[in-house]
N, C-alpha and C positions, 0 to 999 in steps of 0.2 A: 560405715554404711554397709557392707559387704555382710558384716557381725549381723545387723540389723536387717538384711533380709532374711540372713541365714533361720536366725531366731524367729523372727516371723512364719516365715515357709513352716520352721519345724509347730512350732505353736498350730497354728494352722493341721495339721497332720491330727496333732494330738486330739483337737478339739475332736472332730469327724471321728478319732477310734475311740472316745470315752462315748462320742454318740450311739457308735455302734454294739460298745460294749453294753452301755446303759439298756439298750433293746434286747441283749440277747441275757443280760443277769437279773434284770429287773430293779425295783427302784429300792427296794430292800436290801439287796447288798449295799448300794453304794451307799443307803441311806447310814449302816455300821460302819461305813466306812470314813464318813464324815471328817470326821476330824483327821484322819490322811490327808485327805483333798484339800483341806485348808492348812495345809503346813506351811509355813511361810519359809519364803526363799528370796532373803534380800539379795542373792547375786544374781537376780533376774529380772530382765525389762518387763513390765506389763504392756501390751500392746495397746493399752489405751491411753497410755506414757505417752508413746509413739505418734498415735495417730491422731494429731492435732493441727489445726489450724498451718502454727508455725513453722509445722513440719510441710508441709506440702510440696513445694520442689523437691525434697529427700524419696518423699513418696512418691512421686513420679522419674526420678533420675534413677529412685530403685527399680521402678516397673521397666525403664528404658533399660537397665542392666540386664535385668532377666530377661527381655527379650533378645539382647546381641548373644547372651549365654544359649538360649534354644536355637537359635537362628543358624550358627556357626553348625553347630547338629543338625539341623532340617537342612542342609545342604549337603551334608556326609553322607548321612543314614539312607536321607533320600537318594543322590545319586548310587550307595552303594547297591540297595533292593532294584532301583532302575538300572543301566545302564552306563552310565561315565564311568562305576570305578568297578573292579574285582577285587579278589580277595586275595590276600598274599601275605597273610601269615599264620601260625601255627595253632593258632589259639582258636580250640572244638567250640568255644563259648558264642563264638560271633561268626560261625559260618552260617550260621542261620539269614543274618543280613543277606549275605548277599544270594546265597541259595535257596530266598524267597521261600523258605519252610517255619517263618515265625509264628508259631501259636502262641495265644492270648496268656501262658502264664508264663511266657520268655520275662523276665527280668532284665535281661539287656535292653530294650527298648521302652519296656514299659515303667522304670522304676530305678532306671541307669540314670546319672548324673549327667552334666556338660564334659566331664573328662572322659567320657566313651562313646559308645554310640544310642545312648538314651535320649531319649524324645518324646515321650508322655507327658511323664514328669515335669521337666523342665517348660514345656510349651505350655503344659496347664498351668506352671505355677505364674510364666508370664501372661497369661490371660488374664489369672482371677487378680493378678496385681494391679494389671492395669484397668480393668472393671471395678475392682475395689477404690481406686485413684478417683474414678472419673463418681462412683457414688458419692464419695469424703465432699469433693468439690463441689457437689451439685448441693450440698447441704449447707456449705458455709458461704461466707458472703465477700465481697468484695473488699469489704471492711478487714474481715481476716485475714483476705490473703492475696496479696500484691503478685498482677498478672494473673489471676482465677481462670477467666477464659482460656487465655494464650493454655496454660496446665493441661486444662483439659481439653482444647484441642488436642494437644500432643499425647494427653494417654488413647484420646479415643482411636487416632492414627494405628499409634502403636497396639492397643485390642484390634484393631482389625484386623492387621500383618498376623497377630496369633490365634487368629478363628479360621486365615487362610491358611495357616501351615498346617492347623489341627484339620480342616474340611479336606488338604490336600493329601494330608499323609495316612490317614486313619480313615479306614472303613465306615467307622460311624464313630460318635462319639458322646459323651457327656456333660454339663456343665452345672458346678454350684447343687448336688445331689438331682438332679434332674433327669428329664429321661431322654432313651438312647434319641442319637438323630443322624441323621443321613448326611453325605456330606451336600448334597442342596439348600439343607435347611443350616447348618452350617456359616456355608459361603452369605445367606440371608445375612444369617449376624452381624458377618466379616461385613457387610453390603452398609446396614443400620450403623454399625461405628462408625465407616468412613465417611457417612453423609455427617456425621453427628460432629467430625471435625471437619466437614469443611464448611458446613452452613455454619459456626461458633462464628460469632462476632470476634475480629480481630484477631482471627488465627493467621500466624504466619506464615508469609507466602510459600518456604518451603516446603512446612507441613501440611499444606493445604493440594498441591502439588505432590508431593508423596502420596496422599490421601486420593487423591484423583488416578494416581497410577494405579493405588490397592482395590481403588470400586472399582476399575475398568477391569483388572484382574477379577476380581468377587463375579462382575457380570458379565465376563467373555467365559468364565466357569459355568454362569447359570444359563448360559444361552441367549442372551440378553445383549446381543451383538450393537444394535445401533446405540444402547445407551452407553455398551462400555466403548465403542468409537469417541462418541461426544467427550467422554470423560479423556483418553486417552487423545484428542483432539488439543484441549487446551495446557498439555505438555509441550515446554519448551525445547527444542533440540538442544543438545548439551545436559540436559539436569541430571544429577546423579544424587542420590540419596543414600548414606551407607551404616552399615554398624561400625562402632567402632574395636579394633583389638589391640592387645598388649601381651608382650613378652611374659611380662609380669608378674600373672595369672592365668592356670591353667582354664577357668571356664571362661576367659576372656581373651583368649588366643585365636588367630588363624585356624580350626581347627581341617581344615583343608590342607595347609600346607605342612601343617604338624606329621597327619597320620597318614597321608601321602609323599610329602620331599622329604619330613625326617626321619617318620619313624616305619615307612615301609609296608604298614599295614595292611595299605587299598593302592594297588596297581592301576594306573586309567585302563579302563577297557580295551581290547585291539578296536572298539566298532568307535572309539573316538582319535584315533593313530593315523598319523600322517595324511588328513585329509587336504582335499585340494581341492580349485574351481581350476576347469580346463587345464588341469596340470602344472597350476602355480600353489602352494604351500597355504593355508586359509590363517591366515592369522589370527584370527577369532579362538580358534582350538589349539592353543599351545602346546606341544605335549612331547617332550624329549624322551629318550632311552637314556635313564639315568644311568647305564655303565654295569650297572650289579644285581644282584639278586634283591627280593623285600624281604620283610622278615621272617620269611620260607625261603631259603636261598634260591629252593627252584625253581621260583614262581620271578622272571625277569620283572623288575622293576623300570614301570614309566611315569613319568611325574608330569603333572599340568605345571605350566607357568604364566597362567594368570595372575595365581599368589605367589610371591617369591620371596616370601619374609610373616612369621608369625605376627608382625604387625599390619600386615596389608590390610585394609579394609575391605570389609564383603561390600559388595552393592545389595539394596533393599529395593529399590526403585528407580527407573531411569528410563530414559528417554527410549530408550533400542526398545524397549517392551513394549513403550507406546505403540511408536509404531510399527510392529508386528501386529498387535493387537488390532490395529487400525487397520491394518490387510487382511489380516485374515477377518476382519465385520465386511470390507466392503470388497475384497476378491476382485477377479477382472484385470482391466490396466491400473486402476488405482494402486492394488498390490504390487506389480510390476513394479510400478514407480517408486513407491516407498522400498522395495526390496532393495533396488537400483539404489538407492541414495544412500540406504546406510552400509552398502558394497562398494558406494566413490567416494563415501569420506575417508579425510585424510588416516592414514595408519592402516588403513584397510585396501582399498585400492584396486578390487578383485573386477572380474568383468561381469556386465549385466548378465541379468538374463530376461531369456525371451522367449514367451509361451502368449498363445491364444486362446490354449483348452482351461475351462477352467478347474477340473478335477486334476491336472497340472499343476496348477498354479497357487492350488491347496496345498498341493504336497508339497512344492516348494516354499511352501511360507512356514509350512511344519520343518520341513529341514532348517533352514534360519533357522528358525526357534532352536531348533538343535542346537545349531553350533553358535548364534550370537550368545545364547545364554548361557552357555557353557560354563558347567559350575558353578550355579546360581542362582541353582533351588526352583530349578523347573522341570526338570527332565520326568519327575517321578509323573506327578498328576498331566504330563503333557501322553505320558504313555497312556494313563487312564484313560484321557478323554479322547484321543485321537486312535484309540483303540491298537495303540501298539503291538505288532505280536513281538513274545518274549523269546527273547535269547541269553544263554542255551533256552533252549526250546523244554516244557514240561518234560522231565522225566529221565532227561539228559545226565550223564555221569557229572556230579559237581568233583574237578581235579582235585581241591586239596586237601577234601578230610573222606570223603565217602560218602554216601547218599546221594539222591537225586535232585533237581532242580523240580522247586514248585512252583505253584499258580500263583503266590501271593504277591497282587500289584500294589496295593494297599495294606498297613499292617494293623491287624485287627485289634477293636475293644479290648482292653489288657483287663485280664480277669480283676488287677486291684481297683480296677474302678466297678465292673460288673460286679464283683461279689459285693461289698462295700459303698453301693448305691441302692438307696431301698425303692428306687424307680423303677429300678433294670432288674435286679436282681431279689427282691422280694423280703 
């Protein structure tokens, strides 16, 4: 299966550069070229082999792949540019992450794989997989393919989660040659998938529930407070939805605990270190002093212990977000309340708290959000939208290579899609 995205994805690439070339050679060369282009290559899948009927669970189990592969990344990358993690090793290539100086023909993020801190790439490729899944399905029939609905609820879910990561993490973005878009128009998308799994006849209750967490997400991004309450309303306490990883595979790894507890990489920030409620330890943000240096010896190493093992599972969706989500739509005592509850559930334990003001009790529902979500792929767009100011601060000495600290909250349109899109780029 793994073979079979691979080739795919790559396939895919090709197609888009023979487009591009085709535009800039004209139809004369390739036309002498003809018989190159039909050489035949029996050690290779045709993708129309592939995408059949009886393949259909393959093609969605592959689109559910590629999203645990961007996802584990849209947690890294994101907290690195944000705030959870620093930077703490020697390598000039990826100070940019976190010194928020990534321009659009940086290759590390825009064209990087799941084994680094790439994110373009991998988050487009699980879009168009699972958009591609959810067209296959929409055309064939009941007859073809046992559980048809059930499929495509579950790719449309999963398209959502990667229109939110792509709306969250990028400036603006592109889809299927088309033109640039903001991330508002974006989160729409993210908006339209998730309704599209959960109105499917006979989606299951999980996915239907994960889906109701990503529209309440999609619409507490777009402003869209009461609706994304109602949706974040009908979440169960307790639900957790998660990607899955494995030792096994590097783009299917932890990669949180890989390039933070093993390999030293990314340091937790001091501004997530030893926090406390009233002077008790907040267990939400786990985060030791691992004993030693990262892979800058001089740069102290502190590690989160949320993940404590390359197979821990990330969370995608869950209840804590709901209700967050739910306080910060209806603010007041309501948020109070909800604050309070998931501060006295068991493992937690912390004391309430207690405010009247409500520009208070904003900012305490944004702090929660800090630390319940903690490392889990919200910190980045929570700085956007809640107007975070950045630290270090613009301009500030970045310690480990040189250079200063930029403005980049979001990381921009990667010129491989600007140049290579005849929407955007001409």
């Amino acid at each position: 299966m793994t073979n079979h995205r691979s080739m795919s994805s790559a396939r895919r690439i090709a197609r888009t550069g023979m487009a591009v070339l085709a535009a800039s050679l004209g139809s004369g060369v390739l036309t002498a070229c003809s018989t190159l282009l039909e050489a035949d290559a029996p050690s290779r899948i045709l993708e129309s082999t592939l995408l059949v009927p009886s393949n259909a669970p393959v093609i969605v189990a592959g689109a559910v792949a590629d999203f645990e592969c961007a996802f584990g990344n849209f947690i890294l990358t994101g907290g690195t540019v944000a705030d959870e993690f620093s930077d703490s090793q020697a390598n000039a290539a990826t100070w940019d992450i976190d010194r928020r100086t990534n321009i659009p023909s940086s290759a590390l993020y825009s064209t990087g794989a799941c084994n680094g801190f790439g994110v373009y790439t991998p988050i487009s490729t699980a879009r168009f997989q699972a958009d591609q899944a959810i067209k296959l399905l929409e055309k064939w029939t009941d007859a073809e393919v046992t559980g048809r609905t059930t499929l495509i609820a579950r790719a449309a879910a999963y398209a959502g989660y990667s229109y939110i990561m792509m709306g969250e993490m990028f400036c603006s973005a592109a889809f299927d040659l088309g033109p640039e878009l903001q991330p508002a128009a974006v989160f729409a998308l993210a908006e339209q998938r998730f309704t599209r799994a959960i109105d499917t006849p006979g989606v299951p209750s999980d996915i239907k529930t994960m889906a109701l967490v990503g529209r309440a997400r999609a619409r507490i991004n777009l402003g869209k407070k009461a609706e994304a309450a109602a949706d974040a309303g009908q979440v169960p306490d307790g639900f957790v939805f998660t990607a899955k990883t494995t030792a096994a595979a590097g783009r299917a790894e932890n990669r949180l605990f890989r390039f933070n507890n093993t390999n030293g990489t990314i340091t937790v920030d001091s501004t997530f270190r030893g926090l406390t409620v009233n002077g008790v330890p907040d267990p939400r943000v786990p985060v030791v002093d691992a004993g030693r240096g990262g892979s800058m010896p001089t740069v102290r190493l502190w590690t989160q212990q949320k993940y404590k093992a390359l197979t821990d599972v990330l969370p995608i969706a869950t209840w804590r977000e709901a209700r967050l989500i739910q306080a910060e739509a209806a603010g007041g005592q309501t948020a109070v309340g909800l604050i309070n509850a998931l501060r006295a559930r068991a493992g937690v334990n912390l004391a309430p708290f207690a405010s009247t003001v409500e520009t208070a009790i904003q900012a305490q529902v944004q702090e929660e959000r800090r630390r319940e979500l903690f490392v889990e792929g919200h910190r980045l767009y929570d700085t956007i939208r809640f107007n975070v100011p950045l630290k270090p601060a613009v301009g500030a000495a970045f310690p480990n290579g040189g250079g200063t600290y930029g403005a980049n909250k979001c990381l921009p349109l990667p010129d491989v899609e600007r140049l290579n899109n005849p929407s955007i780029g001409g």
